[in-house]
VEXPASE-302854 format. One line per field, with one value per residue (C-alpha): x, y, z; residue in one letter; residue number from 1. Coordinates in steps of 0.25 Angstrom, whole numbers, m for minus. Layout:
N
px X,...
py Y,...
pz Z,...
code a,...
pos NUM,...
//
This chain:
220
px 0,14,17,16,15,11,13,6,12,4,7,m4,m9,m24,m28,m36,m47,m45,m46,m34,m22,m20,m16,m27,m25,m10,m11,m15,0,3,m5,1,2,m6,m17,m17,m19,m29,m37,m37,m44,m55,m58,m63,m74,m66,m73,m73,m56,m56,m60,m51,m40,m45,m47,m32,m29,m36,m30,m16,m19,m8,m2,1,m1,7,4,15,10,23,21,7,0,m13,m22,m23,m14,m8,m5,m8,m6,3,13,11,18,10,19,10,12,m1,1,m11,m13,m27,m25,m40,m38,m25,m33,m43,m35,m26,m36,m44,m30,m33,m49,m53,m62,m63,m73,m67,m57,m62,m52,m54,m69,m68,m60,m65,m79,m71,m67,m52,m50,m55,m59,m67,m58,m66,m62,m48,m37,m24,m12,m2,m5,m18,m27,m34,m18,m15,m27,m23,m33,m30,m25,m28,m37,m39,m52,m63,m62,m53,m63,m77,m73,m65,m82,m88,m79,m85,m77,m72,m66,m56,m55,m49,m41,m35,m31,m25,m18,m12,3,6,18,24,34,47,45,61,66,57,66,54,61,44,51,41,30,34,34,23,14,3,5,5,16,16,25,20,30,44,40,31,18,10,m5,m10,m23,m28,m25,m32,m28,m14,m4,10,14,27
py 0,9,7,18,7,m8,m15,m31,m42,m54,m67,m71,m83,m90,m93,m104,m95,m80,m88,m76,m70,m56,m41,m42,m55,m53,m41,m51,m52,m40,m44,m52,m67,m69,m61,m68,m82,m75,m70,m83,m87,m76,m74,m89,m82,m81,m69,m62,m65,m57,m46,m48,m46,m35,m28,m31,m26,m14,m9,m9,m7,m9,2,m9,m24,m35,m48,m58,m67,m70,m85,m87,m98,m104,m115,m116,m107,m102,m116,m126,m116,m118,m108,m103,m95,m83,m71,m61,m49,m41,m27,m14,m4,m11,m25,m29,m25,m34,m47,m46,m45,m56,m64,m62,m68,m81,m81,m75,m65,m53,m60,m73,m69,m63,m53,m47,m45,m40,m30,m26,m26,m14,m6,m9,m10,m16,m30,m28,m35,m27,m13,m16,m12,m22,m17,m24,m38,m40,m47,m58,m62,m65,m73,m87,m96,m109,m104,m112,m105,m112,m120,m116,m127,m121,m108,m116,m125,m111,m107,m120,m123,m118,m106,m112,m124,m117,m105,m117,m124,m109,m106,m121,m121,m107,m103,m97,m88,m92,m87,m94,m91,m96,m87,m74,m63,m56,m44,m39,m37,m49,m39,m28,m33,m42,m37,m44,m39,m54,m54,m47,m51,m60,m58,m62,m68,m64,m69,m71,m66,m74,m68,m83,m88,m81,m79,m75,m86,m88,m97,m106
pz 0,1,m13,m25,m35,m34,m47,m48,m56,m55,m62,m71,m67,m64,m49,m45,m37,m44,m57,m61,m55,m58,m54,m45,m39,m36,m26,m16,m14,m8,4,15,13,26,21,9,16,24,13,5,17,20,6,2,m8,m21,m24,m11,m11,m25,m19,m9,m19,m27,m13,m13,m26,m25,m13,m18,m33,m41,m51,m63,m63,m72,m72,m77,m86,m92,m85,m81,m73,m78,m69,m55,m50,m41,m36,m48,m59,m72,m79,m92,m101,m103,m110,m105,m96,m92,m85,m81,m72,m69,m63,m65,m80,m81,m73,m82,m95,m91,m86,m99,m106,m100,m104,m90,m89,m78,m71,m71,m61,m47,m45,m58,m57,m43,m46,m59,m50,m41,m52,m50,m65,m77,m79,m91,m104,m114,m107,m105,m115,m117,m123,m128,m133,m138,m127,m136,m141,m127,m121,m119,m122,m114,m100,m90,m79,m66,m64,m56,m46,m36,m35,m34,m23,m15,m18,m11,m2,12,17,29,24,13,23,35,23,18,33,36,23,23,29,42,46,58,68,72,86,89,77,80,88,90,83,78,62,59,65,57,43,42,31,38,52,55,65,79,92,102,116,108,96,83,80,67,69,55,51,49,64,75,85,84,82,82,73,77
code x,x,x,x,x,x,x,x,x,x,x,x,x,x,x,x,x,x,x,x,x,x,x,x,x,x,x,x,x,x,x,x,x,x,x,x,x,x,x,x,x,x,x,x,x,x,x,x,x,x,x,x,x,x,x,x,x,x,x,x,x,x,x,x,x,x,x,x,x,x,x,x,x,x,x,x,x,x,x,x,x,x,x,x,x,x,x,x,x,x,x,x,x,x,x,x,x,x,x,x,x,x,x,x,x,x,x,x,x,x,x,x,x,x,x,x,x,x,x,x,x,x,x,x,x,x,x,x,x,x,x,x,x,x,x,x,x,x,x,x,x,x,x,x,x,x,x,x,x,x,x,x,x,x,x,x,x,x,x,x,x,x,x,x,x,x,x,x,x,x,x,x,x,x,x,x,x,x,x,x,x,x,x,x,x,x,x,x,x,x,x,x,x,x,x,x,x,x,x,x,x,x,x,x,x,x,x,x,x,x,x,x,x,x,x,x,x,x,x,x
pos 1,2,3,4,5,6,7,8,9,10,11,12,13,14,15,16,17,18,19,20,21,22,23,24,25,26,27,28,29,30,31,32,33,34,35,36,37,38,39,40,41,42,43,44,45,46,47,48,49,50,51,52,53,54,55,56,57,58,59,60,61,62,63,64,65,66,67,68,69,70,71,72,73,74,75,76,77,78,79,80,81,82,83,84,85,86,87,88,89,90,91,92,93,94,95,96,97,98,99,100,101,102,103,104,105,106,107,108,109,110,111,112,113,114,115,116,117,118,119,120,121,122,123,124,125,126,127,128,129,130,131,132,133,134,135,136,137,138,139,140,141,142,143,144,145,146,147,148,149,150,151,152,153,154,155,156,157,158,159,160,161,162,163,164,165,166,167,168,169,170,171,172,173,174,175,176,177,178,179,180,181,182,183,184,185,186,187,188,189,190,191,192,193,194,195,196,197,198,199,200,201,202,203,204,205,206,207,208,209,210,211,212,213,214,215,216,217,218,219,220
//
């Protein structure tokens, strides 16, 4: 939030839930990796964790966004997906526009992928193909016909699946930090640079206080 510029380079790639990977998509990063977690977690509802994420990209708006689609990765990604050779590089002001051009590459359409048509809902750019100008290549040389998209499998049990379950899997499944209690020297630096504001000191040793575990642990 203290920057004067913040430029987004995403890979271009599919995701087994977001259907897409994008400008959008990517700012999720510069959030702490516990809140990550914890938001996979509290936001179960595929489309109420879009929101989540345009809510993310539209408070640190970037200044130019670049995806990399030099080598993409197409099916089930991030965890099953395949690399492919792409020979594309995507870049724009507007982050929805470039989502929904790249994604309209590999036969997606804006409202195919939920962070697009969220933010495109908001106003935060434009998702329409028709309204949008490419320079450059010509689009229709460089849609690819036969990219593999991930299958809607993964996204339709996330919807049946009751909350609680995938909520209790998430939270047993997901990594902790934890304190070395013989190596701490209690010197409080842990305190000072945790981007969470996780850590704290407990008599002469530091303590995590993950957002997950209540009340507050330390982890040994």
């Amino acid at each position: 939030m203290e920057t004067d510029v913040i430029i987004n380079l995403p890979k271009f790639k599919t995701h087994s839930l977001n259907v897409f990977t994008g400008g959008i998509k990517n700012m999720y990063g510069i959030i702490p990796a516990g809140l990550r977690r914890r938001f996979h977690s509290d936001y179960l509802n595929l489309d109420d964790f879009a929101q989540m994420l345009v809510d993310i990209y539209a408070a640190a708006k970037p200044a130019l966004n670049i995806i990399d689609g030099i080598m993409a990765m197409e099916g089930e990604c991030p965890g099953s997906g395949v690399i492919r050779n792409l020979g594309l590089v995507l870049a724009s002001r507007d982050g929805v526009a470039l989502d929904a051009v790249a994604g309209g590459i590999i036969g997606l359409k804006p409202e195919d992928v939920f962070t697009t048509r969220a933010a495109g809902a908001r106003g935060l750019g434009m998702c329409d193909l028709q309204k949008i100008d490419v320079e450059g290549e010509l689009f229709a040389s460089q849609v690819v016909s036969d990219f593999k998209l991930p299958a809607a499998g993964y996204r339709t049990a996330m919807k049946h699946t009751p909350r609680g379950i995938v909520k209790y899997v998430l939270e047993q499944t997901s990594p902790r930090p934890r304190v070395k209690r013989k190596n701490c020297t209690a010197c409080a630096k842990c305190v000072k640079i945790c981007p969470a504001g996780a850590a704290t000191m407990m008599g002469k040793t530091s303590a995590i206080n993950d957002k997950n575990l209540h009340p507050l642990h330390v982890l040994s």
